[in-house]
ZAFIKE-889876 format. One record per residue (C-alpha): residue number from 0; x, y, z. Coordinates in pm, 1 decimal. Layout:
N
- NUM;X;Y;Z $
...
This chain:
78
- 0;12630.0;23135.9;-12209.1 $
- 1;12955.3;23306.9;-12235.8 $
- 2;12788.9;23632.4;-12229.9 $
- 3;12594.5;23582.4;-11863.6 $
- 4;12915.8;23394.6;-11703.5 $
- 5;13073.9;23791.0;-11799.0 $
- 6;12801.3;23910.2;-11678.3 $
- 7;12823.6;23760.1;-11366.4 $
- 8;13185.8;23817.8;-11297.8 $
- 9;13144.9;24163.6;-11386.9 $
- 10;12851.1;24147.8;-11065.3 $
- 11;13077.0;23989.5;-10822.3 $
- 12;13365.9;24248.4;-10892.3 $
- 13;13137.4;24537.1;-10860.7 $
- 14;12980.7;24422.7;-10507.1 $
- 15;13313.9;24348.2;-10421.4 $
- 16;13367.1;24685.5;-10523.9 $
- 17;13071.9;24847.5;-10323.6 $
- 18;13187.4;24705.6;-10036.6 $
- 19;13522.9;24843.1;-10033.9 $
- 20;13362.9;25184.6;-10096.0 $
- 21;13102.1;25103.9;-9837.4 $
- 22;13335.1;25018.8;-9583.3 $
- 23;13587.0;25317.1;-9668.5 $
- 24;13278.0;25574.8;-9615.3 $
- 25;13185.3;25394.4;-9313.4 $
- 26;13525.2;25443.9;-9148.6 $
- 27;13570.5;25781.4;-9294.1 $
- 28;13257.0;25846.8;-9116.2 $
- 29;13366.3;25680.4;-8782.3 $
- 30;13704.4;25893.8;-8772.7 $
- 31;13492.4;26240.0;-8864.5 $
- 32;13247.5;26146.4;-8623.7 $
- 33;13487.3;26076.7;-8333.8 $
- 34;13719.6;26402.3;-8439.2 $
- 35;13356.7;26598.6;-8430.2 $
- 36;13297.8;26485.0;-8044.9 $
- 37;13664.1;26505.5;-7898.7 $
- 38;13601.6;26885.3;-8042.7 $
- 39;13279.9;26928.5;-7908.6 $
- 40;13380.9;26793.8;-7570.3 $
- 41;13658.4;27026.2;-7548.9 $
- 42;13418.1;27315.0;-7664.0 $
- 43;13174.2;27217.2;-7375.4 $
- 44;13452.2;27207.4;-7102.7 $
- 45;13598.9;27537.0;-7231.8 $
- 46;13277.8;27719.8;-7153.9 $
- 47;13218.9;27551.1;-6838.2 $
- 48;13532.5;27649.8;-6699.1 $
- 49;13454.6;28027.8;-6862.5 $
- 50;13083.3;27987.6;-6715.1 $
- 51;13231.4;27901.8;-6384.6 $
- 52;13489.1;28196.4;-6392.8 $
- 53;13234.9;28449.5;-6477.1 $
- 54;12982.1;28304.5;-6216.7 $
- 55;13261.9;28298.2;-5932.8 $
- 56;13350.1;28711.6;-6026.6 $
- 57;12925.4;28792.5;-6025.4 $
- 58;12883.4;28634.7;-5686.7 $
- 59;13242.5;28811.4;-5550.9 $
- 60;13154.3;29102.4;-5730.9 $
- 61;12767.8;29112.8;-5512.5 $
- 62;12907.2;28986.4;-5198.8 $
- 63;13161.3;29303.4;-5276.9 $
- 64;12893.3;29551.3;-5343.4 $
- 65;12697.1;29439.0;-5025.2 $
- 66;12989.6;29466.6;-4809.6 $
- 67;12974.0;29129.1;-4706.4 $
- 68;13358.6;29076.5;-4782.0 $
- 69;13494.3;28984.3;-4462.8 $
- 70;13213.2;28721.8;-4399.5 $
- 71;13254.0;28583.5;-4719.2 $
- 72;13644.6;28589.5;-4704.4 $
- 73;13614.8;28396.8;-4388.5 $
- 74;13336.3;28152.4;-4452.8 $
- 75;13499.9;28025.7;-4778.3 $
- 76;13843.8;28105.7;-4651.5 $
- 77;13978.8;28355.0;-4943.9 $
């Protein structure tokens, strides 16, 4: 009897034990996981603003070659 009341102790410290470690990988996971979207998010922007660049030089680089400058300039007021 002695033996399985040990026994039984011994379960109740381990699941209390588990859970801890559950609950540490779950936030450790949480904070990696938020960290790992703030980054991509900033990736994304970063080349959205260098798409946007590059698209804004083709298109004034085209309306350049066509000699369409001075109706560009003044429809978009550069």
């Amino acid at each position: 009897m002695k033996r399985i009341k040990q026994l039984e102790r011994e379960i109740l410290q381990m699941r209390g034990k588990h859970s801890d470690t559950i609950q540490q990988l779950k936030a450790k996971f949480l904070q990696e996981k938020s960290e790992y979207t703030e980054e991509s998010n900033e990736k994304i922007e970063e080349l959205s603003r260098e798409a946007n660049k590059v698209s804004a030089d083709q298109i004034f680089d085209f309306v350049e070659t066509m000699g369409l400058v001075g109706n560009f300039s003044s429809i978009f007021r550069l």
